[in-house]
mmCIF file of the N, C-alpha and C atoms, coordinates in Angstrom:
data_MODEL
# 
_entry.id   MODEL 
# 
loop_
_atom_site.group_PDB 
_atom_site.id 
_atom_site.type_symbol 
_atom_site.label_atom_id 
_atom_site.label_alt_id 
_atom_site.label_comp_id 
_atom_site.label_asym_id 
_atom_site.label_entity_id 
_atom_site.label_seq_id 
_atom_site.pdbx_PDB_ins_code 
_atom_site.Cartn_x 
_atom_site.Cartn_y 
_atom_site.Cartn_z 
_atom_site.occupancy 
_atom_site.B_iso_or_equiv 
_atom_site.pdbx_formal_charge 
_atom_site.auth_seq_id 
_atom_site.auth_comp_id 
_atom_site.auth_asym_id 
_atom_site.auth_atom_id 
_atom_site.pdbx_PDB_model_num 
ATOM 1   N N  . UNK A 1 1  ? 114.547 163.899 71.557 1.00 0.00 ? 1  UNK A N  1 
ATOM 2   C CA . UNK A 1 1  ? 113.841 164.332 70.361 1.00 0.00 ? 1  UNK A CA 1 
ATOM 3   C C  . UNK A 1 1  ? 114.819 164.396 69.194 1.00 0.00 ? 1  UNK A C  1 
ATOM 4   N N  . UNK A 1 2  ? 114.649 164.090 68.024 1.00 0.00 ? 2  UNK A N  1 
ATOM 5   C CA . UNK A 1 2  ? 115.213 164.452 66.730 1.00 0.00 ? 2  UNK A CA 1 
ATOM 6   C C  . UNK A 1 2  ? 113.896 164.456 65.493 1.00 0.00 ? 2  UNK A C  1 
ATOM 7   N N  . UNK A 1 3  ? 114.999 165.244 64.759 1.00 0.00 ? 3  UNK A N  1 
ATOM 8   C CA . UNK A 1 3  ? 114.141 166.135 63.758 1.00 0.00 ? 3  UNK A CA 1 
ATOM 9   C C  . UNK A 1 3  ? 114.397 165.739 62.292 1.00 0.00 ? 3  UNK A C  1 
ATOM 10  N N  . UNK A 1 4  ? 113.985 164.831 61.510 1.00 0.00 ? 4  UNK A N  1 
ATOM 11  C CA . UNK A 1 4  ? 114.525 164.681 60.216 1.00 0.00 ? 4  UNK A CA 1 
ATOM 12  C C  . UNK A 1 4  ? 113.575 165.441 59.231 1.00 0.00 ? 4  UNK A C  1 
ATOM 13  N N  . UNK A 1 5  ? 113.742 165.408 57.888 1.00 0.00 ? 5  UNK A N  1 
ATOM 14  C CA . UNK A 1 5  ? 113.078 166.179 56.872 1.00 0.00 ? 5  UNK A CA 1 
ATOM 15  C C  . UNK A 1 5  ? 112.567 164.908 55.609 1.00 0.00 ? 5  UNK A C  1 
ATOM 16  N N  . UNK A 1 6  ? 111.205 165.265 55.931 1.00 0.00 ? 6  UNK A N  1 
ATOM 17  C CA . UNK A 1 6  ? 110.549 164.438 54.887 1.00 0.00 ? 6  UNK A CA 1 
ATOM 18  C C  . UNK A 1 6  ? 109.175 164.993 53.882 1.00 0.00 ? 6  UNK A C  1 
ATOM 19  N N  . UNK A 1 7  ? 109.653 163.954 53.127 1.00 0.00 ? 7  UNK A N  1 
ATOM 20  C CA . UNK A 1 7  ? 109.004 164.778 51.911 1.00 0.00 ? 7  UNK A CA 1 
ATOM 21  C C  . UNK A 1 7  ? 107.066 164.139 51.822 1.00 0.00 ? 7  UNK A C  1 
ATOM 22  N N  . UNK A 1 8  ? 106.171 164.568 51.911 1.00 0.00 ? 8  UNK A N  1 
ATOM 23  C CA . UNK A 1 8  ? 105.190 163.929 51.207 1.00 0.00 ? 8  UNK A CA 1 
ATOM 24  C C  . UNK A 1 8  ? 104.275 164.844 50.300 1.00 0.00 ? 8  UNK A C  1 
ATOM 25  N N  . UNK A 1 9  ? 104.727 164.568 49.286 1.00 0.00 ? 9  UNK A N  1 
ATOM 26  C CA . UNK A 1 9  ? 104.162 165.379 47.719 1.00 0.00 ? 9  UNK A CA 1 
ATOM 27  C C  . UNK A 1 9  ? 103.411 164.291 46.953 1.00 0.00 ? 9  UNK A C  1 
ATOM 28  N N  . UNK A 1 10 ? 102.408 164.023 47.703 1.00 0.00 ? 10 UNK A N  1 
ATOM 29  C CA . UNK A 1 10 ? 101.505 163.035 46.770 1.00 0.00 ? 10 UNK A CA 1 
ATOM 30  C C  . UNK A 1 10 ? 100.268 162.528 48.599 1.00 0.00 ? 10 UNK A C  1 
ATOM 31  N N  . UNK A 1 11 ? 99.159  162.365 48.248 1.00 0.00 ? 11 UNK A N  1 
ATOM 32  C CA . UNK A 1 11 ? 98.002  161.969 48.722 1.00 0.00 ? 11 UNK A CA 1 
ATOM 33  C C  . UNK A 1 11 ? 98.296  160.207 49.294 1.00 0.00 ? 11 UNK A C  1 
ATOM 34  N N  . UNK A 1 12 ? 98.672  159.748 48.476 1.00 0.00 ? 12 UNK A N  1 
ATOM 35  C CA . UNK A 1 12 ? 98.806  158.191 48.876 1.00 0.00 ? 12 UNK A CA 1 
ATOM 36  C C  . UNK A 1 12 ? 100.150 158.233 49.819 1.00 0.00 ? 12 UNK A C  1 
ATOM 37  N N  . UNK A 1 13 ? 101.000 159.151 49.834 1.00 0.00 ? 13 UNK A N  1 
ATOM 38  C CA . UNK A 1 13 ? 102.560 159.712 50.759 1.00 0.00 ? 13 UNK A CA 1 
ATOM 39  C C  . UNK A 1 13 ? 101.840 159.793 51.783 1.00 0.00 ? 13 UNK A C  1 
ATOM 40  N N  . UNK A 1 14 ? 100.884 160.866 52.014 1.00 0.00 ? 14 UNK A N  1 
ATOM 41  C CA . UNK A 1 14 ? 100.239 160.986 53.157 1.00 0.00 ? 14 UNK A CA 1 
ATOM 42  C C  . UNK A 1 14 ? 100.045 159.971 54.015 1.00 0.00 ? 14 UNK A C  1 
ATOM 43  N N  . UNK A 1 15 ? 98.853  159.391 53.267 1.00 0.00 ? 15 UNK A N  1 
ATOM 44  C CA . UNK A 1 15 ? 97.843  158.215 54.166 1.00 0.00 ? 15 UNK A CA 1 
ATOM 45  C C  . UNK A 1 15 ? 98.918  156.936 54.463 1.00 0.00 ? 15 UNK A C  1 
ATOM 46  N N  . UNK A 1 16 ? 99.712  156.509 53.731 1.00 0.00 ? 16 UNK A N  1 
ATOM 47  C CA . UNK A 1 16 ? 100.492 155.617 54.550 1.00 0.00 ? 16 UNK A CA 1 
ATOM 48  C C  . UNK A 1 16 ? 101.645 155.912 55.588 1.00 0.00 ? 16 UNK A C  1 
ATOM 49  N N  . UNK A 1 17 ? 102.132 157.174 55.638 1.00 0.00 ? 17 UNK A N  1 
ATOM 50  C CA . UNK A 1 17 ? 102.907 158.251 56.130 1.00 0.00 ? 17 UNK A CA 1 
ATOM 51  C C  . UNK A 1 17 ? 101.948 157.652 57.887 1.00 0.00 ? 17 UNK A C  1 
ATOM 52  N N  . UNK A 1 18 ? 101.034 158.123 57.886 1.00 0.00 ? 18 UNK A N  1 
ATOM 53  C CA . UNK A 1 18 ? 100.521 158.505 58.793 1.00 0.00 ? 18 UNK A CA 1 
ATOM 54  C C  . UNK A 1 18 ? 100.067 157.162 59.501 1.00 0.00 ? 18 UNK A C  1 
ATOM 55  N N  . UNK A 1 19 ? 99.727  156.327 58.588 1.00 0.00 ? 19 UNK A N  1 
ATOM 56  C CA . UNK A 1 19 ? 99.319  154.542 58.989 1.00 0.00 ? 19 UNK A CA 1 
ATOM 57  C C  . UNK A 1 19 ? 100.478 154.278 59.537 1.00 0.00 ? 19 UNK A C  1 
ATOM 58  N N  . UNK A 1 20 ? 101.822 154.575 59.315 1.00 0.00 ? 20 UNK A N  1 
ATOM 59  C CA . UNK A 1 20 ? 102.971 154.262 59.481 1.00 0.00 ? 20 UNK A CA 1 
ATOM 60  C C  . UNK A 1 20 ? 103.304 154.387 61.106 1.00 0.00 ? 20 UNK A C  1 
ATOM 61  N N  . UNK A 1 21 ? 103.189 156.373 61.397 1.00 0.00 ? 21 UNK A N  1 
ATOM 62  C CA . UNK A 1 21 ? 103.785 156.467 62.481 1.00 0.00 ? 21 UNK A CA 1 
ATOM 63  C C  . UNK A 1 21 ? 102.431 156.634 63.621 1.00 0.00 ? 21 UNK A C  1 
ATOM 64  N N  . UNK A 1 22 ? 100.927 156.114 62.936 1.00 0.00 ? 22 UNK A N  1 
ATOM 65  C CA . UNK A 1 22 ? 100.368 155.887 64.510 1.00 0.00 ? 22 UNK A CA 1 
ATOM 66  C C  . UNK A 1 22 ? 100.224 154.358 65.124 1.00 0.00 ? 22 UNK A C  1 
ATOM 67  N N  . UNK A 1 23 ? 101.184 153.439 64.581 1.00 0.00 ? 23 UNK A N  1 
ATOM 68  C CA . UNK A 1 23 ? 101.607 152.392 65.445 1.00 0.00 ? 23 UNK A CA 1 
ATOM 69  C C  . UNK A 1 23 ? 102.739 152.518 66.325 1.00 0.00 ? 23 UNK A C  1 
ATOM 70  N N  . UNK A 1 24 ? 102.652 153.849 66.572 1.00 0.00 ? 24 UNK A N  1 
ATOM 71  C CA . UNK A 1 24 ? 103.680 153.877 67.640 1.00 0.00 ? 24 UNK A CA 1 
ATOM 72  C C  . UNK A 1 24 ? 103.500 155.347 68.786 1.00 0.00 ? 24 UNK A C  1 
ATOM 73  N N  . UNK A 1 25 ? 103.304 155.374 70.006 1.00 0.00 ? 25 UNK A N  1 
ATOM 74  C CA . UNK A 1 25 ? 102.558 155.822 70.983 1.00 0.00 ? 25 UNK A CA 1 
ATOM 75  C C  . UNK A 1 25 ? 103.521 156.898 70.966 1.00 0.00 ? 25 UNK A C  1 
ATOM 76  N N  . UNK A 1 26 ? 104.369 157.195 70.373 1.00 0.00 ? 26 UNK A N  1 
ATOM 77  C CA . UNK A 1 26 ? 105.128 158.519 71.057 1.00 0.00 ? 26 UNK A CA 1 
ATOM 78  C C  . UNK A 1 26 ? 104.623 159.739 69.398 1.00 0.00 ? 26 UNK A C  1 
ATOM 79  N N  . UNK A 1 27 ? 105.005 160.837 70.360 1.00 0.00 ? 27 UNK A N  1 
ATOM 80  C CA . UNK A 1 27 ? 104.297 162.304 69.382 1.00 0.00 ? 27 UNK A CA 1 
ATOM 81  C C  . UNK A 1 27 ? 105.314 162.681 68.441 1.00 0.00 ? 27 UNK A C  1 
ATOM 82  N N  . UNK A 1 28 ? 104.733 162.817 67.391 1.00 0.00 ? 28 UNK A N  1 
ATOM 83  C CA . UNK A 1 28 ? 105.340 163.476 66.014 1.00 0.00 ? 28 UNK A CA 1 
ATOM 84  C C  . UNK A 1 28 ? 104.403 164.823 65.971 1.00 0.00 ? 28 UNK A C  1 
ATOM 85  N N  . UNK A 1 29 ? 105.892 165.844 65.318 1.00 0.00 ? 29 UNK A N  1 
ATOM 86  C CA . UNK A 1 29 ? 104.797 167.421 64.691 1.00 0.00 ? 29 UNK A CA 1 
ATOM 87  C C  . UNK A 1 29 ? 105.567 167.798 64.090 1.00 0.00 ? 29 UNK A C  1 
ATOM 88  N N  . UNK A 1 30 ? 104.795 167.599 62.924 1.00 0.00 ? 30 UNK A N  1 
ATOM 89  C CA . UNK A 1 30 ? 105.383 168.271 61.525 1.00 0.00 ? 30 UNK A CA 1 
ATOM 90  C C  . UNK A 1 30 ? 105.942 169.987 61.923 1.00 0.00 ? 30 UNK A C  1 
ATOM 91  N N  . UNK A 1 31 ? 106.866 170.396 61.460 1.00 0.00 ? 31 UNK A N  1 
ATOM 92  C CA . UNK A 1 31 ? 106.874 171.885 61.187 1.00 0.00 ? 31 UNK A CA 1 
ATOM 93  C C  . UNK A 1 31 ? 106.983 172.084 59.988 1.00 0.00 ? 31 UNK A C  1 
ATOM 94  N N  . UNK A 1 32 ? 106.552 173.767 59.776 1.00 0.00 ? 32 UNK A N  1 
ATOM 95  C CA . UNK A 1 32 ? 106.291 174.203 58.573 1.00 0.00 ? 32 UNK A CA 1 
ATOM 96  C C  . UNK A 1 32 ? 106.279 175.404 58.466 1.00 0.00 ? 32 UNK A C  1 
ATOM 97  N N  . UNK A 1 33 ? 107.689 176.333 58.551 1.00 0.00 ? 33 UNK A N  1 
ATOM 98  C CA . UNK A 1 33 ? 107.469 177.627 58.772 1.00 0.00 ? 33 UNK A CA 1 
ATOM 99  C C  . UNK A 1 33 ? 107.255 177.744 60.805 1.00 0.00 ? 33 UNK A C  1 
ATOM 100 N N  . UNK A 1 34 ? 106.021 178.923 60.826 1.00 0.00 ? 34 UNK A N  1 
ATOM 101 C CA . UNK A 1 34 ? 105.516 179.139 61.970 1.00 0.00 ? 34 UNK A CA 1 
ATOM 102 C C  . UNK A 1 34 ? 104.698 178.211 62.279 1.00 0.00 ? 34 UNK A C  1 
ATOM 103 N N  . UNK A 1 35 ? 104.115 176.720 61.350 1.00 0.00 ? 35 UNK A N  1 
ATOM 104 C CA . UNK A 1 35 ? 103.012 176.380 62.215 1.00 0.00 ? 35 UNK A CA 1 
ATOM 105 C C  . UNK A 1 35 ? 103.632 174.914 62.285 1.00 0.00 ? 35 UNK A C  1 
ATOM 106 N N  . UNK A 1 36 ? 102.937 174.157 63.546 1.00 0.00 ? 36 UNK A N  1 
ATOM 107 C CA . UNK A 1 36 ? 103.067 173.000 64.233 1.00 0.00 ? 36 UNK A CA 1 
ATOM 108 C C  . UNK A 1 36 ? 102.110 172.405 63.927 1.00 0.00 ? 36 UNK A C  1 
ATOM 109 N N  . UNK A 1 37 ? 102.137 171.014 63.730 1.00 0.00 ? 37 UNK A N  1 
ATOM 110 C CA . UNK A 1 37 ? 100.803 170.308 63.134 1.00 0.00 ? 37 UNK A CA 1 
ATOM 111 C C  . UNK A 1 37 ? 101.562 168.540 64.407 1.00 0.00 ? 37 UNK A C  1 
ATOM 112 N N  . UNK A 1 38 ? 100.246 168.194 64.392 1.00 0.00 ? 38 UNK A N  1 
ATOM 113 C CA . UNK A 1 38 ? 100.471 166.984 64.978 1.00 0.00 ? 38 UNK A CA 1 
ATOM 114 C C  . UNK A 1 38 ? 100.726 165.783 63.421 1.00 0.00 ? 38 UNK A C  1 
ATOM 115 N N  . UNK A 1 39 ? 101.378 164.955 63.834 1.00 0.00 ? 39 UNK A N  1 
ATOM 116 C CA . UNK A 1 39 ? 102.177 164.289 62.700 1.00 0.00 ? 39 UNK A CA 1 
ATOM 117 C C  . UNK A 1 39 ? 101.107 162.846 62.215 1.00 0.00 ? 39 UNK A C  1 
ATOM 118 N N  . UNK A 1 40 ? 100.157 163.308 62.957 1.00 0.00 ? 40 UNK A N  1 
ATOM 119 C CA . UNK A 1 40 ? 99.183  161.818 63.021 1.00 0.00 ? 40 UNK A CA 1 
ATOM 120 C C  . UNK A 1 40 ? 97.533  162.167 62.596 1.00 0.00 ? 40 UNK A C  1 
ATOM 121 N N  . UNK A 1 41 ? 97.431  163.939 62.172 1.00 0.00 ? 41 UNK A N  1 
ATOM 122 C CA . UNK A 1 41 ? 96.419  164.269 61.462 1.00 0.00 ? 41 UNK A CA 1 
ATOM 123 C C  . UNK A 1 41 ? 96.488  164.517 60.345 1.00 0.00 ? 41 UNK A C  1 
ATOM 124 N N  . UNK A 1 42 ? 95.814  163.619 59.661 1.00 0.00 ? 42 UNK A N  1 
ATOM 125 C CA . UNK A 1 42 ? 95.742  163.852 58.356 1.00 0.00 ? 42 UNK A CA 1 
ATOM 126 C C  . UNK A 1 42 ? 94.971  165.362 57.591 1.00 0.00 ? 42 UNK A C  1 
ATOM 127 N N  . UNK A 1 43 ? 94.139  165.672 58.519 1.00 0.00 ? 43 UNK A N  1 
ATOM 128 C CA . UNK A 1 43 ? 93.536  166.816 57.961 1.00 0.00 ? 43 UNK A CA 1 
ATOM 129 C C  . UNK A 1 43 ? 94.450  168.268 58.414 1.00 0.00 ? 43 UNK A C  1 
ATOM 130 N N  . UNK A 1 44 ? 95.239  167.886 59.665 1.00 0.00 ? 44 UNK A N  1 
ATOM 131 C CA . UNK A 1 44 ? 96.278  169.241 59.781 1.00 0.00 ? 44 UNK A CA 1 
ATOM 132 C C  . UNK A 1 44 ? 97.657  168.979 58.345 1.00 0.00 ? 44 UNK A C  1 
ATOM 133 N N  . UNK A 1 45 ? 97.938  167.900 58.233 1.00 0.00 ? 45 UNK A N  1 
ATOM 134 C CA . UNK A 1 45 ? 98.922  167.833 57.262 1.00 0.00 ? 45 UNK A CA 1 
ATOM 135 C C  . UNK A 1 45 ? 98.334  168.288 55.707 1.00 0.00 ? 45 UNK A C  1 
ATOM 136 N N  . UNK A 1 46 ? 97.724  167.879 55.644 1.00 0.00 ? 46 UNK A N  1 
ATOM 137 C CA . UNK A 1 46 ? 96.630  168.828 54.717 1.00 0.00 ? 46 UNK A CA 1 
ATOM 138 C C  . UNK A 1 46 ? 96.479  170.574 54.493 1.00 0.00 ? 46 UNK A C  1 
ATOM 139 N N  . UNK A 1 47 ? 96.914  170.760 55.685 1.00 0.00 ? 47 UNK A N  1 
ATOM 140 C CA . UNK A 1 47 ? 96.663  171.855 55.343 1.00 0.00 ? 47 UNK A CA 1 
ATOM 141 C C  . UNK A 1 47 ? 98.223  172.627 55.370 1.00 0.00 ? 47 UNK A C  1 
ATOM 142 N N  . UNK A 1 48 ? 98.941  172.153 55.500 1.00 0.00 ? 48 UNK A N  1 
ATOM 143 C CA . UNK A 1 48 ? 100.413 172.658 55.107 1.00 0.00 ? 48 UNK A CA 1 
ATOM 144 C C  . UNK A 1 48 ? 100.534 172.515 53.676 1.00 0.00 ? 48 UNK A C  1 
ATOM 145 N N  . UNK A 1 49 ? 101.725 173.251 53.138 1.00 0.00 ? 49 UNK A N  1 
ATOM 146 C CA . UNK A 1 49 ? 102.428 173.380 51.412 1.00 0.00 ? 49 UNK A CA 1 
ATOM 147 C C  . UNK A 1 49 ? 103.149 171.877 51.769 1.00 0.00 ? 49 UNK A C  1 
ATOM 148 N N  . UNK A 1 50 ? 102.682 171.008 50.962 1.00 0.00 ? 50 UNK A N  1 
ATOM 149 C CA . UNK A 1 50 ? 103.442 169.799 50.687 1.00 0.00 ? 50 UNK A CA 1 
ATOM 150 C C  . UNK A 1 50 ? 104.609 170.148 49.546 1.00 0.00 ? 50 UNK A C  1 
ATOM 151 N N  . UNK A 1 51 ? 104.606 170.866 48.722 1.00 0.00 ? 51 UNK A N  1 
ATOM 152 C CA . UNK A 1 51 ? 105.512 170.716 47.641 1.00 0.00 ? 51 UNK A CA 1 
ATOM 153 C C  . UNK A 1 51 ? 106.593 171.597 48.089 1.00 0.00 ? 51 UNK A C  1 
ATOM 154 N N  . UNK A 1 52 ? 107.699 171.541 49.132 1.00 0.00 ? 52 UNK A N  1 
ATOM 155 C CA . UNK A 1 52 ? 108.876 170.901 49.939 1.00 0.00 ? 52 UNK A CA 1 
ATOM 156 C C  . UNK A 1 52 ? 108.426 170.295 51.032 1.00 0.00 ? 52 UNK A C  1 
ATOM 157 N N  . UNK A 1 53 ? 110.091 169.993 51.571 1.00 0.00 ? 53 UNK A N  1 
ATOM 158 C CA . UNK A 1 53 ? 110.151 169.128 52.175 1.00 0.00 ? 53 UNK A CA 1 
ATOM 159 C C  . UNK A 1 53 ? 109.431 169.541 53.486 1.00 0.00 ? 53 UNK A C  1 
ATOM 160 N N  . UNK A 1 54 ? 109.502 168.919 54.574 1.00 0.00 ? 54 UNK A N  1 
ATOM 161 C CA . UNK A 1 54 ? 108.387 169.582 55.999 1.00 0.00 ? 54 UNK A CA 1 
ATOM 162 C C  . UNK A 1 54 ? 109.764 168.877 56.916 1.00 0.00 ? 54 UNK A C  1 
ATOM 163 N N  . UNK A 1 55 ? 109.917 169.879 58.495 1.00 0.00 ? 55 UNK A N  1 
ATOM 164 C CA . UNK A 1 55 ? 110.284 169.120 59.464 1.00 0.00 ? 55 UNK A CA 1 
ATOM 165 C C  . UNK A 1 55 ? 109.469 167.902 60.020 1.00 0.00 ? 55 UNK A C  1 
ATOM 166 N N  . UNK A 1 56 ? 110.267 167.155 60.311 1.00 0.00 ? 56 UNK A N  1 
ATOM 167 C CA . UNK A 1 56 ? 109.327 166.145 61.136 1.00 0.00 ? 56 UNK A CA 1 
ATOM 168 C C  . UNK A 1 56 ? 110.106 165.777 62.818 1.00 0.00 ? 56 UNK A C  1 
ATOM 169 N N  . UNK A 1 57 ? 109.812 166.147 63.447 1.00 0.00 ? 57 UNK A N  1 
ATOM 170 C CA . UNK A 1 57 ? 110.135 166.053 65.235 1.00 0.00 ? 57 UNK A CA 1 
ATOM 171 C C  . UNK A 1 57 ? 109.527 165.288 65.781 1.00 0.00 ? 57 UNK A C  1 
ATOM 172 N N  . UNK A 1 58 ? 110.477 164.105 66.067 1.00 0.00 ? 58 UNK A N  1 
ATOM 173 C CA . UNK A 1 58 ? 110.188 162.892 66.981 1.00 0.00 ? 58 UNK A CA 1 
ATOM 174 C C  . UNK A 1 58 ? 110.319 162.920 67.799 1.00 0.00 ? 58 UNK A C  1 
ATOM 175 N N  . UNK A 1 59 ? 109.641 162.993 69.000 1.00 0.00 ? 59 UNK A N  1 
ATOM 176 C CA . UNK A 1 59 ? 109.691 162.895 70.431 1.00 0.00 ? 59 UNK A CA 1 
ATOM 177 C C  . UNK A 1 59 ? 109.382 161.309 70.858 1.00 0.00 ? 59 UNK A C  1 
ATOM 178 N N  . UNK A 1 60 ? 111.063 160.677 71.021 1.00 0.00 ? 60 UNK A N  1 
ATOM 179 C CA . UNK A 1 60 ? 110.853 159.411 71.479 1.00 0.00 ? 60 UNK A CA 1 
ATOM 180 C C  . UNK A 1 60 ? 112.403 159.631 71.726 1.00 0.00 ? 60 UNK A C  1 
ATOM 181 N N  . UNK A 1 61 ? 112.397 158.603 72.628 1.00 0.00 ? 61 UNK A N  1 
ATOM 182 C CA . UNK A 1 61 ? 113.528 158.654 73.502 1.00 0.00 ? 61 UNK A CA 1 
ATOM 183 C C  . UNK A 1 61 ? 113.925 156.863 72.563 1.00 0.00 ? 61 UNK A C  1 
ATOM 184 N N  . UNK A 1 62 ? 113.280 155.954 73.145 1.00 0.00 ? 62 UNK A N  1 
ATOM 185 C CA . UNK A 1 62 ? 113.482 154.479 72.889 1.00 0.00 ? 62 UNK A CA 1 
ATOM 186 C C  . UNK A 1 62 ? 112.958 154.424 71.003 1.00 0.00 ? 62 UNK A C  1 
ATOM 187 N N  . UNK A 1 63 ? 113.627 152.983 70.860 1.00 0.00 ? 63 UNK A N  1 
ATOM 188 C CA . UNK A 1 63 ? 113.487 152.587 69.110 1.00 0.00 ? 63 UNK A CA 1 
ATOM 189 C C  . UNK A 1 63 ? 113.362 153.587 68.095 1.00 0.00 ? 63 UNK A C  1 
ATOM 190 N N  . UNK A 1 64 ? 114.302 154.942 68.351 1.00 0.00 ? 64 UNK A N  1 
ATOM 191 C CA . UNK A 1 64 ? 114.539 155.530 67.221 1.00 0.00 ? 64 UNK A CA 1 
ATOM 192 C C  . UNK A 1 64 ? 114.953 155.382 66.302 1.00 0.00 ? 64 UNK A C  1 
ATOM 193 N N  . UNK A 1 65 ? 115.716 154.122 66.363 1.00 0.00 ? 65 UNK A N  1 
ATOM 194 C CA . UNK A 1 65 ? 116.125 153.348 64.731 1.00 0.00 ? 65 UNK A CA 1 
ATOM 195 C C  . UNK A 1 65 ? 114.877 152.686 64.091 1.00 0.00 ? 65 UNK A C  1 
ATOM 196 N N  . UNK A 1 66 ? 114.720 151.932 64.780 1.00 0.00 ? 66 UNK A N  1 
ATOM 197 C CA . UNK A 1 66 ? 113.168 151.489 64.435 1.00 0.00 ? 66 UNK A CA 1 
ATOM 198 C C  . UNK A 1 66 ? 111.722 152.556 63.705 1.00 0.00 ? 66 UNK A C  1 
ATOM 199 N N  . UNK A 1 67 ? 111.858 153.758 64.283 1.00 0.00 ? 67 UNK A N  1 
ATOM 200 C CA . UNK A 1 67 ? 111.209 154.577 64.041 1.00 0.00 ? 67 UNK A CA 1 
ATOM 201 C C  . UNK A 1 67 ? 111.688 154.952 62.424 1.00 0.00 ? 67 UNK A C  1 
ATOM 202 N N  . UNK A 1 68 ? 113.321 155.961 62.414 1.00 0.00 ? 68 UNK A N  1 
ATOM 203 C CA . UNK A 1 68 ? 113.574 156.095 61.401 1.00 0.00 ? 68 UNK A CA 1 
ATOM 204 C C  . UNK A 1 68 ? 113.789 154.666 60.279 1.00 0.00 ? 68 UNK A C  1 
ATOM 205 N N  . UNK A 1 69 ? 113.952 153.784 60.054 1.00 0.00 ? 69 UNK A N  1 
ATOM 206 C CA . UNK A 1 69 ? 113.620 152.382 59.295 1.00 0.00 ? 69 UNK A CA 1 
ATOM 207 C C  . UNK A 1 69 ? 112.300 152.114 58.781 1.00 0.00 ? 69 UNK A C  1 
ATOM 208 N N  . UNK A 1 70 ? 111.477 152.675 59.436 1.00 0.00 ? 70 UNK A N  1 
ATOM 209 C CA . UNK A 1 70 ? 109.680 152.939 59.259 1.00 0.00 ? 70 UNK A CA 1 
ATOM 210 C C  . UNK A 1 70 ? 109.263 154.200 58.026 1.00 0.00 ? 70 UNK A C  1 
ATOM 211 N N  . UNK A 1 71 ? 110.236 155.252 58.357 1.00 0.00 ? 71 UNK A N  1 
ATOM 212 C CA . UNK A 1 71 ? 110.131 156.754 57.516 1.00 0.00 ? 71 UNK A CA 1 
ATOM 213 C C  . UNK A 1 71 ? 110.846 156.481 56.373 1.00 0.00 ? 71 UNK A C  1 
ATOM 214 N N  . UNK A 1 72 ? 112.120 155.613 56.417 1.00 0.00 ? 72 UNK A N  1 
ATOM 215 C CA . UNK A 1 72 ? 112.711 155.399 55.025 1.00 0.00 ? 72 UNK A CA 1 
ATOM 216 C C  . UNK A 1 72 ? 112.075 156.592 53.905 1.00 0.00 ? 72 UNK A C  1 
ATOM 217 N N  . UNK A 1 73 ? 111.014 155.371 53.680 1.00 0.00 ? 73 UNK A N  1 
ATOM 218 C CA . UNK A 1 73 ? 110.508 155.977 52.441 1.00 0.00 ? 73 UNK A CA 1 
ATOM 219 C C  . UNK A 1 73 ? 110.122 157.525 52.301 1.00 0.00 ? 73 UNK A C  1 
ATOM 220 N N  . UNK A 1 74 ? 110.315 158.344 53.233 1.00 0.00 ? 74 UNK A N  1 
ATOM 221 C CA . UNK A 1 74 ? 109.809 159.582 53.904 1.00 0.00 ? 74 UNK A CA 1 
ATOM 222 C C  . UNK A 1 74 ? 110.534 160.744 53.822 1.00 0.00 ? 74 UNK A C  1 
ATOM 223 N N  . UNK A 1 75 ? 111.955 160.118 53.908 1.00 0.00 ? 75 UNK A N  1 
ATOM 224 C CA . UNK A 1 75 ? 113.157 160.620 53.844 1.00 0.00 ? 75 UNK A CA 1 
ATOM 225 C C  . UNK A 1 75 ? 113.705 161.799 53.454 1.00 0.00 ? 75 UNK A C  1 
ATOM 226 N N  . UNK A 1 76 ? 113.944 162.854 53.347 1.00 0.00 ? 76 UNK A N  1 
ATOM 227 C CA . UNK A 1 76 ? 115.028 163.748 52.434 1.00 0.00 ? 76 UNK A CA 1 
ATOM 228 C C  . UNK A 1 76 ? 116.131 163.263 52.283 1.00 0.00 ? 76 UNK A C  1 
# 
């Protein structure tokens, strides 16, 4: 697992955010404070404070470069 910090402060951040990491079968969850959100609902990410940054926890063992190369734009 690793954990980077990314930002999405804008609606269109979201929806491609999320187009992004459900082509790929392994689990993402945002943190935010106390709460855990799955990284592939748009309506739980929604309901977190977007304006900072959010954890993001990748649970993948294989193509974690690949993965992070995908988030680029996502980045902190």
């Amino acid at each position: 697992m690793k954990t980077v910090q990314i930002s999405l402060n804008s609606i269109d951040k979201v929806k491609s955010f999320v187009n992004a990491i459900t082509q790929y079968e392994y689990d993402f969850d945002l943190i935010s404070g106390r709460y855990v959100i799955d990284a592939k609902s748009i309506m739980g990410i929604f309901s977190l404070d977007l304006s900072k940054p959010i954890d993001l926890a990748i649970h993948a063992e294989n193509c974690l470069d690949e993965i992070l190369e995908t988030l680029k734009p996502y980045l902190v």
